[in-house]
C-alpha positions in Angstrom: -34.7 47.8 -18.0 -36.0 46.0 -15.0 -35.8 42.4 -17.3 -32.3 43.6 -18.1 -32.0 43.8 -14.0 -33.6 40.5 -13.1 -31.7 38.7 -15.4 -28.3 39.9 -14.3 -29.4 39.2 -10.6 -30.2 35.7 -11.4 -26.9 35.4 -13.2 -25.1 37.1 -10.1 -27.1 34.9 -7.7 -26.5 31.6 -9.6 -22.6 32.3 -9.9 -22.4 33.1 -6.5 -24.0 29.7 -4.9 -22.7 27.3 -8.0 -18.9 28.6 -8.0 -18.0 26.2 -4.6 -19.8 23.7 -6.0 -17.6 24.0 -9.1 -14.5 24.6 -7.5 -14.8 21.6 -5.7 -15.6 19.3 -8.0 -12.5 20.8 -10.1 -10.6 20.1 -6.9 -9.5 24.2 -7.4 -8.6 26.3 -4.2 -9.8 29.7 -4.7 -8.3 32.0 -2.7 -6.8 29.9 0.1 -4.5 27.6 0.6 -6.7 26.7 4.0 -7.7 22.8 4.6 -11.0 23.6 5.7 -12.5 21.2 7.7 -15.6 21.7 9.5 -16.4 17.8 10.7 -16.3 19.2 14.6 -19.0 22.0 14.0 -21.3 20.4 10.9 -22.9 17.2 11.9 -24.3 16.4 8.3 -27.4 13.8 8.2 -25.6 12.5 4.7 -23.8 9.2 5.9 -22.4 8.8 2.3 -18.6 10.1 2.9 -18.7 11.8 -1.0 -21.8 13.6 -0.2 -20.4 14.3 3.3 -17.2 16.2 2.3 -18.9 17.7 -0.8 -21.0 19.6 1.7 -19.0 20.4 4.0 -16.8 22.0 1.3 -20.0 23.9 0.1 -20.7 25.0 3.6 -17.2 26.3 4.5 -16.9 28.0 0.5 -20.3 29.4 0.0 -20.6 32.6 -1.4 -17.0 33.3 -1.4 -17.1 32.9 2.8 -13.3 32.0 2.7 -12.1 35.2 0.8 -14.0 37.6 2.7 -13.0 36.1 5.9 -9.6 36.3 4.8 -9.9 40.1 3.8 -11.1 40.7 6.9 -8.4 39.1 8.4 -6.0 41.3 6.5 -7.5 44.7 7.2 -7.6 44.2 10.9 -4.3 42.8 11.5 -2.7 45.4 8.8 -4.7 48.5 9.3 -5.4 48.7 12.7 -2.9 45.8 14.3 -5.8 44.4 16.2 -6.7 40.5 16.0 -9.7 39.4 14.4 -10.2 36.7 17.5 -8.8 38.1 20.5 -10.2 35.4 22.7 -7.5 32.9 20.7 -4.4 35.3 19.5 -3.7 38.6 20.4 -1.0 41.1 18.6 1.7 42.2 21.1 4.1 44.7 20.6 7.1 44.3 17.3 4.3 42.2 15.9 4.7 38.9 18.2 1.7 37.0 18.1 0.0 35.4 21.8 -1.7 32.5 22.4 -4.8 33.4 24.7 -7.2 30.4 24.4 -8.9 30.0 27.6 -9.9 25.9 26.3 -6.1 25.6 26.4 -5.8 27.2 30.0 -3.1 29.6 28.7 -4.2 32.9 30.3 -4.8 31.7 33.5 -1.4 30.5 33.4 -0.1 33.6 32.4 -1.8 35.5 34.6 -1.2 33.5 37.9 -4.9 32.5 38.5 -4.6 28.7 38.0 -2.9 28.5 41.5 -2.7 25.5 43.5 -4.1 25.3 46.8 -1.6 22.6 49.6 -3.9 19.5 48.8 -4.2 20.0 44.9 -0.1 20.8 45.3 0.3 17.5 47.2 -1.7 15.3 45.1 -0.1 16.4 42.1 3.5 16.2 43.7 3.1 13.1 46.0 2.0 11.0 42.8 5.0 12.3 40.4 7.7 11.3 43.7 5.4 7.8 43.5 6.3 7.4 40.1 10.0 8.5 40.2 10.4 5.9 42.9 8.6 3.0 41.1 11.7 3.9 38.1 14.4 3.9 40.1 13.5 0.8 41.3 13.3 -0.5 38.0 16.8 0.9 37.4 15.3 3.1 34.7 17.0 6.7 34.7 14.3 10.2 34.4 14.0 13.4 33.6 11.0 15.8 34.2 11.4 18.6 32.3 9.4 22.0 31.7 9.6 24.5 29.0 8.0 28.0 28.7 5.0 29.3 27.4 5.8 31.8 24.9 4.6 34.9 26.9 7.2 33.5 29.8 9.6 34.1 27.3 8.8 37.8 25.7 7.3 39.5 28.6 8.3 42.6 27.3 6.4 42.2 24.2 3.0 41.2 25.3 0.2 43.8 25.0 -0.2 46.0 27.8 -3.5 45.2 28.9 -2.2 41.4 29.7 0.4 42.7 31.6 -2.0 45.0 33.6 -3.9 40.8 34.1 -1.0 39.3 35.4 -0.6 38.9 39.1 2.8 39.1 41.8 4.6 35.7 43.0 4.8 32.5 42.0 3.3 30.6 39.1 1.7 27.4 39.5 5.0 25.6 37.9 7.0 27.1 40.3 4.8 26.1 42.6 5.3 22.6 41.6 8.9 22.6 41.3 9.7 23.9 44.3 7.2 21.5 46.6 8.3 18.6 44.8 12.3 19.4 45.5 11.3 20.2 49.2 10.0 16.5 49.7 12.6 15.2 47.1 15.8 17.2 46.8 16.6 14.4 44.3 13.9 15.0 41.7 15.2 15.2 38.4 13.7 18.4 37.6 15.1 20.3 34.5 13.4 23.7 34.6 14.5 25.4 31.2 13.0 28.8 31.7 15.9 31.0 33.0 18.2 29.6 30.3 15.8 30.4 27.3 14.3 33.2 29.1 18.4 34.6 28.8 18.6 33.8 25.2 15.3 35.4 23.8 17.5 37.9 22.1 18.2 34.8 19.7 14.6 34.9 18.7 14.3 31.6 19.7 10.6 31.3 19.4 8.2 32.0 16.3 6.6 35.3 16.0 3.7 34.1 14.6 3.7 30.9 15.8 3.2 29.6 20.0 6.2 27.0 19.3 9.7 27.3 19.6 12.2 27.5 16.4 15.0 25.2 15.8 17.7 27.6 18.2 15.2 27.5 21.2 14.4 23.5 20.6 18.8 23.1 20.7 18.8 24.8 23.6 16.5 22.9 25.5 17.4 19.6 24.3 21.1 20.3 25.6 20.1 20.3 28.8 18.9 16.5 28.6 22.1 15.9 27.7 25.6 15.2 29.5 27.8 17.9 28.3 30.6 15.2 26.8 28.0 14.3 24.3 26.6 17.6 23.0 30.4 18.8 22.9 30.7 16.1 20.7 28.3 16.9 18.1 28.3 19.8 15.8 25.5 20.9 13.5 25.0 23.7 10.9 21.5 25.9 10.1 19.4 25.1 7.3 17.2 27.2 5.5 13.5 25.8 5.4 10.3 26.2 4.0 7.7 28.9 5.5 6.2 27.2 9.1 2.4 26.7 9.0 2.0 29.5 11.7 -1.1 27.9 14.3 -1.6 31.9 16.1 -2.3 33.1 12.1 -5.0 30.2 11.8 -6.3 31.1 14.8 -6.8 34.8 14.0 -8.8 33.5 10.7 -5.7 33.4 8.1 -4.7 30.3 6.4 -2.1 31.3 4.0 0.9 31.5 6.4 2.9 32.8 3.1 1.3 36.4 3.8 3.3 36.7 7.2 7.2 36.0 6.0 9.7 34.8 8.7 13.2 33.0 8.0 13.1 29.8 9.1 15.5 27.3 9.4 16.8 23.9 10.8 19.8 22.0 12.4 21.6 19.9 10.0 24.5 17.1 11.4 28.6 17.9 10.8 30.1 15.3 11.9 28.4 12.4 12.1 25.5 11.1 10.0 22.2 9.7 11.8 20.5 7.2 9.9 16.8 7.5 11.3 13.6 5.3 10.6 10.4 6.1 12.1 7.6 3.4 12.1 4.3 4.0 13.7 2.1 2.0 16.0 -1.0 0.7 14.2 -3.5 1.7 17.4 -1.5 5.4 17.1 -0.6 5.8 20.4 2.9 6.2 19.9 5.3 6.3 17.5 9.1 5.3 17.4 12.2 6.1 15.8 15.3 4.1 15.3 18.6 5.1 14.5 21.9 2.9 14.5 24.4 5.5 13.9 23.1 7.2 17.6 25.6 8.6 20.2 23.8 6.4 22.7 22.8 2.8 22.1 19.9 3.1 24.6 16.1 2.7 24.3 14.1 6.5 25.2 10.4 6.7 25.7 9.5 10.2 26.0 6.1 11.8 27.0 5.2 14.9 25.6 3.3 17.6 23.5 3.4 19.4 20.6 6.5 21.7 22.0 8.8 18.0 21.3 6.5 15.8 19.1 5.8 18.5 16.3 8.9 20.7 15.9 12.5 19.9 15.8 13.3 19.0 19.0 11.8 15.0 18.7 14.3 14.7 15.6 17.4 15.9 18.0 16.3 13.1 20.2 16.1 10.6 17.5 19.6 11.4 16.0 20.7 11.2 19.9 18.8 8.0 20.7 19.2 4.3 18.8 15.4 4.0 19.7 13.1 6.5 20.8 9.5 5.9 22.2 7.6 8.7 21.5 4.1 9.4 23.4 1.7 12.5 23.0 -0.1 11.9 26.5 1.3 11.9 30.2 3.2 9.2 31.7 2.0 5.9 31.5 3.6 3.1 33.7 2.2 0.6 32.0 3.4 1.2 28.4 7.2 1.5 30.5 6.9 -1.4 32.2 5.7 -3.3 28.8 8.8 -1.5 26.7 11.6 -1.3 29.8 13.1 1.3 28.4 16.7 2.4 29.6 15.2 6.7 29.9 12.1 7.8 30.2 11.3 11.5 29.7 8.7 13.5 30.6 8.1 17.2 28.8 5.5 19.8 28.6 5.3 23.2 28.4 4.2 25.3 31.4 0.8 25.2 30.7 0.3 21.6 30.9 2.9 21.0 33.1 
């Protein structure tokens, strides 16, 4: 009987560590749909890049590691509506997921701790009225404009004991805003908050996601516009394919299928953008060009993943004949190389 016993746990055990192995070398996903990649955290001393991802693969699959995490996942957020990694995503209230990743200063913000004190407030403000100057004199027209963070946006729905965090008065945007239109009444400032704050009963961002959908990008990119154009233009919804939801990776859940949401997309009427996007071979922007545009003018636009990785940078292309996209803050001397006729600044509260 005990044989019988140390046979089948050797033929438990050897299943167990040779199935990743296996699986990988099937190229077979077992479980997840997740692109595990674990080149920040494992430093492997294999330099050969076959031997590399092979065990990297192993590491992130071994002993069915994936599927339990997964399980996990499921039983925490389904059970007992709790998040797995509270420090990154927490559950709010009608199942809207928050973004609370201290790296990515997002509670403080929230919570009214990252403050400004008058000669952090003056640095900041004195060097963005510098570089609004240095366009105009260049004859180039700006923009600076700021969008919310999610939690701005459904206040109502974040979990109580945030709310009990959050402090009275201004946030550090507002801060901002309102120093830099005391010195400069002229400062191009487009402060979107109130006007999606007023539409949120359009569910214009993604439960489960930290981003905007395709309503709360059209909103926001109207008010770039002069009203002429966007009166001119008329569009109709699209249904899409799931969104790869970043707050359900966060909480340790690949397989965005699990957690169902429509989603959709704006689709031209009455006029029909031709768009080509070509990128830099250095990466550090990318461009779009489009000769059926309403305007035959060159855009570069600085931004972050709010413009660059939703809808919002393809209503700029179809608006735009060229459009300089850039995933970093302004840089004067990429404008004054590509004397542009716009230039756009736009980030989302916590970066702005």
């Amino acid at each position: 009987m005990k044989k019988i016993e140390s046979i089948l746990f050797i033929i438990v055990l050897g299943v167990t560590i040779l199935t990743p192995s296996i699986l990988f070398l099937l190229d077979i996903q077992f479980g997840t749909s997740c692109d595990n990649n674990y080149a920040g955290t494992n430093q492997s001393k294999l330099k050969q890049q076959a031997f590399y991802l092979f065990e990297n693969k192993f590491d992130s699959t071994f002993a069915f590691k994936n599927n339990l995490i997964q399980q996990n996942t499921l039983v925490k957020i389904n059970l007992f509506n709790a998040s797995p990694h509270p420090e990154k995503a927490v559950i709010g209230k009608g199942g809207f997921y928050f973004y609370t990743d201290q790296a990515d200063r997002i509670f403080d913000n929230f919570a009214k701790r990252d403050l400004l004190n008058k000669q952090a407030l003056d640095s900041i403000t004195n060097h963005w009225i510098k570089d609004y100057d240095l366009l105009k004199s260049l004859n180039i027209d700006f923009k600076h404009a700021v969008w919310p963070n999610k939690s701005s946006i459904y206040k109502n729905l974040i979990p109580w004991n945030m709310q009990l965090q959050q402090a009275t008065g201004k946030s550090r945007t507002t801060q901002i805003i309102d120093e830099l239109l005391l010195k400069d009444k002229s400062y191009p400032i487009i402060d979107t908050r109130p006007i999606l704050i007023e539409s949120q009963t359009k569910k214009i961002y993604h439960k489960y996601d930290t981003h905007w959908k395709a309503d709360g990008a059209f909103i926001a990119f109207k008010q770039l516009l002069p009203k002429s154009f966007v009166a001119n233009q008329q569009y109709t919804k699209r249904n899409i394919a799931a969104w790869k939801y970043d707050l359900v990776q966060l909480m340790g859940f690949c397989d965005s299928k699990m957690f169902p949401e429509n989603e959709y997309d704006y689709m031209p009427i009455n006029f029909n953008p031709k768009v080509s996007e070509v990128k830099t071979t250095n990466n550090l922007y990318f461009e779009t060009y489009n000769p059926q545009a309403a305007e035959k003018k060159h855009l570069v636009y600085f931004g972050d993943s709010y413009s660059l990785d939703t809808q919002f940078r393809t209503f700029l292309s179809w608006q735009y004949d060229r459009v300089t996209f850039f995933r970093t803050q302004i840089n004067m001397a990429a404008i004054k190389e590509l004397k542009p006729n716009i230039v756009i600044i736009g980030n989302v509260e916590r970066y702005f």
